[in-house]
N, C-alpha and C positions, 0 to 999 in steps of 0.2 A: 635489460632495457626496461626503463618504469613507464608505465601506461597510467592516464590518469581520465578521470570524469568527472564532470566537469557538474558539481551544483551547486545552486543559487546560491552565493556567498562566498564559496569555496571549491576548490579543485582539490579531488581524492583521488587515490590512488586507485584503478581500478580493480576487474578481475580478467586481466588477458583477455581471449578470445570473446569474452561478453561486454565489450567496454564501448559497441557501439548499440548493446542492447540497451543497455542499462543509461548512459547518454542520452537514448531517446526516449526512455519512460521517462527519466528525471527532466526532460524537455517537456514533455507533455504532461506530465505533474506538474510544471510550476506554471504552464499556459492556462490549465484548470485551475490554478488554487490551490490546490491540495497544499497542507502543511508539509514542512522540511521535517526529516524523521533525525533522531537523534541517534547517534551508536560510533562505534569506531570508523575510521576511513577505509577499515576492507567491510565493515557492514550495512555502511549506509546507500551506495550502490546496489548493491546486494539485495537489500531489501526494499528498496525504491522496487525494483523489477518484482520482489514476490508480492509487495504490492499490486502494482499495477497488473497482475495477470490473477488475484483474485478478485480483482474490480472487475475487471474483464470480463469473468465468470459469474459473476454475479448478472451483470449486464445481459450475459448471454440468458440468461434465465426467459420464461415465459409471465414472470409479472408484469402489471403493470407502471407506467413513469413515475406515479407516486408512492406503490409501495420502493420501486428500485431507489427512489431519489433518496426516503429513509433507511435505505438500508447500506446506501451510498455513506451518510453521513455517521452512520455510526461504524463502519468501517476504516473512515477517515480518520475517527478520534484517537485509531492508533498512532502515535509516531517514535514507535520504539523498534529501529532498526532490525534489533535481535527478533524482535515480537512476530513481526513481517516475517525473518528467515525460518521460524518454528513454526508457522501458520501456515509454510508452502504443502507441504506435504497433504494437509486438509482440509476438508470443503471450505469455501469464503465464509457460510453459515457461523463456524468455529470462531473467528476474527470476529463477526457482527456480534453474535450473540456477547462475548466476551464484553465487547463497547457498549453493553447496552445502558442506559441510567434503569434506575429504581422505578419511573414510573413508567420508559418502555416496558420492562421486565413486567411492570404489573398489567400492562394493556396485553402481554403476548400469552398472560396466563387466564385471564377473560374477568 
C-alpha cells in the first residue's frame, strides 16, 4: 500500500508510519512561508520534518524575538532535502551557522 504527502505543488510518496507527521510540518511550512525544499520524493518529507523540529529547537532557546527571527532566516536558506536529513542528528546552531552570508559571518566574529 503506497502512502503519500501531500506538498505544495505535489503529492510524494511518504514514510509509513510518519506520513501524518510530516503532512503536518509540510502544512505548517507552507502557512509560514517557508520555502519548498528540493530532494527526492522519499527526502523531501523527510526533511520538511528535520526541518521543522530544528526550528523548533531553536525557538525553544532563551534568546530573544530578534536574535531568534535571524537565526530563523538563516536556517530557512536551506532548501536541500538531504541538507535537513544530515542536520537532524545536530544542534539547529550547525544548519544556521552553515547558512550564514560573509557579512553575518563577519558580525558573529566581532
Amino acid at each position: 500500500m503506497s502512502r503519500f504527502v501531500s506538498v505544495p505543488g505535489r503529492t510524494l510518496k511518504g514514510m509509513g508510519t510518519h506520513d501524518s507527521e510530516n503532512a503536518a510540518n509540510a502544512a505548517a511550512a507552507q502557512a509560514a512561508g517557508w520555502p519548498e525544499l528540493d530532494g527526492s520524493e522519499k527526502q523531501i518529507p523527510w526533511g520538511i520534518t528535520a526541518r521543522a523540529n530544528k526550528v523548533r529547537e531553536m525557538e525553544a532557546t532563551a534568546m530573544d524575538d530578534t536574535q531568534k527571527n535571524r537565526w530563523r532566516e538563516a536556517l530557512l536558506r536551506e532548501t536541500r532535502a538531504g541538507a535537513w536529513i544530515d542536520y537532524r542528528e545536530h544542534p539547529w546552531q550547525a544548519a544556521a551557522l552553515a547558512n550564514l552570508n560573509a557579512e553575518e559571518l563577519d558580525a558573529l566574529r566581532g
